[in-house]
C-alpha positions in Angstrom: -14.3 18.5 -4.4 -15.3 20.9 -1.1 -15.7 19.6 1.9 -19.4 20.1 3.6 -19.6 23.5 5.1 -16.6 24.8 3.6 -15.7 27.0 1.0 -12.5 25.7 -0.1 -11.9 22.8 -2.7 -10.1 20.1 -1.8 -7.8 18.3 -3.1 -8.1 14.7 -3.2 -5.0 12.7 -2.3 -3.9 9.3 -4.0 -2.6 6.8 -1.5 -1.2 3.4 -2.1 -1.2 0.2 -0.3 0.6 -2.4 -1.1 0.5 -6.0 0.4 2.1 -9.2 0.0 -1.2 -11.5 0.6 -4.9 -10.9 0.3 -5.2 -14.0 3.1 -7.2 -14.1 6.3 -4.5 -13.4 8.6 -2.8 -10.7 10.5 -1.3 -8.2 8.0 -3.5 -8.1 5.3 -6.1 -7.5 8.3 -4.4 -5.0 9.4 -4.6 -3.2 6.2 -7.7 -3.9 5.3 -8.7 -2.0 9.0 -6.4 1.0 8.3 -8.0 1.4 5.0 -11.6 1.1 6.1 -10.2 4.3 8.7 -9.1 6.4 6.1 -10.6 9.4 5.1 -12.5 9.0 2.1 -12.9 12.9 2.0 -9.4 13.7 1.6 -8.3 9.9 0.3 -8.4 8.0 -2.8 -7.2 4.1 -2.3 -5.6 1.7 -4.5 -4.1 -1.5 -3.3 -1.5 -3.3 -4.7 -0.5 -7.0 -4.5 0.4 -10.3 -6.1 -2.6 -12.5 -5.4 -6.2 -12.5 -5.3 -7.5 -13.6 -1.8 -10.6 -13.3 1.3 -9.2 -9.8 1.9 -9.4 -8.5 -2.0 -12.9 -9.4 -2.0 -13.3 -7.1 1.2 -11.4 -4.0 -0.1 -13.6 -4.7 -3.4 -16.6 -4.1 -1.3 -15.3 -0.9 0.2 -15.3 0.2 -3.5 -11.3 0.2 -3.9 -9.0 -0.1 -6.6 -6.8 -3.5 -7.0 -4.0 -3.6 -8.9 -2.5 -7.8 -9.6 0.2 -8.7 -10.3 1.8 -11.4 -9.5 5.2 -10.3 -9.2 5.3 -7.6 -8.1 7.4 -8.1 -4.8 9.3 -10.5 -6.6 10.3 -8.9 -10.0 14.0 -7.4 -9.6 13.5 -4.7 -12.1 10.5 -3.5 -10.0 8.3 -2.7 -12.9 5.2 -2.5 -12.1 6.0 -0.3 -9.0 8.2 1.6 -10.9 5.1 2.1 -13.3 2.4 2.8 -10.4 4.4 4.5 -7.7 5.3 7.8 -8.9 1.0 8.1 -9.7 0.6 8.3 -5.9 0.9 11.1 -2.9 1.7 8.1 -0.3 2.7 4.6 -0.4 1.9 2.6 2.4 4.1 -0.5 2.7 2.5 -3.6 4.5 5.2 -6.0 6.1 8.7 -6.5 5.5 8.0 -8.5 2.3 7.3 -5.0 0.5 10.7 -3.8 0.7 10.8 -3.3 -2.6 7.7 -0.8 -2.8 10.1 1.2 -0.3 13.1 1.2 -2.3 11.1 2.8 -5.4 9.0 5.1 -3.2 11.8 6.7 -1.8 13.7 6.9 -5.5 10.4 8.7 -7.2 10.3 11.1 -4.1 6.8 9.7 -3.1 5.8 9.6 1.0 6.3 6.0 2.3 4.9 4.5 5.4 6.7 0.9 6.2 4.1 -0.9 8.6 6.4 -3.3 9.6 5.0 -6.1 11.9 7.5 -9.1 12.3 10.1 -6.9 14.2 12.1 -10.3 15.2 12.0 -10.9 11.7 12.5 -7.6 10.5 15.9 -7.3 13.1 17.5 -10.5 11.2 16.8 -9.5 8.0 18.3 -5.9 8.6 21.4 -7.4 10.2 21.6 -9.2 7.2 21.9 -6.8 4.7 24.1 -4.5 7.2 
């Protein structure tokens, strides 16, 4: 791929997003927005989550990749994002429910953004675990 006036291919980077929901509400909004802003020249996008949803059908218009499965937050030997991670330049974790896209993100070595939005939330769960 080269970018328009240049003389330079490009190479064209795989990000993933993964998401807990595909509902109307404030995360998965969110995501969809920061998706729509990405940089389709320099970008390839593939979301993943567990549930079809009013948001799927919007990143499916944007001409996106979904990948279901329905546990895929949930399953404890993380094998679908064991599976799909490592394919990817960047994960992008929505919310503190993807925790476990973290966890195999940074074990494959792959770039990880946690956009974390329930920070009261977020501050019990990590005391928690501490």
């Amino acid at each position: 791929m080269r970018i328009a006036g240049g003389t330079s291919p490009q190479t064209l980077r795989r990000v993933l997003f993964i998401s807990h929901e595909m509902t109307l509400s404030g995360a998965p909004l969110a995501l969809f927005y920061l998706l729509r802003s990405l940089d389709r020249v320099r970008w390839q996008a593939t979301v993943a989550t567990p549930e079809r949803g009013p948001i799927s059908t919007m990143i499916e218009a944007e001409a996106v990749e979904i990948v279901l499965d329905e546990m895929l937050l949930l399953d404890r030997n993380e094998t679908t994002l064991r599976r799909i991670v490592p394919q990817f330049d960047l994960v992008i974790a929505n919310t503190i429910a993807s925790w476990r896209a973290i966890h195999v993100a940074r074990a494959a070595h792959v770039p990880v953004i946690w956009y974390v939005h329930e920070t009261n939330v977020a501050a019990r769960f990590f005391t928690a675990i501490d």
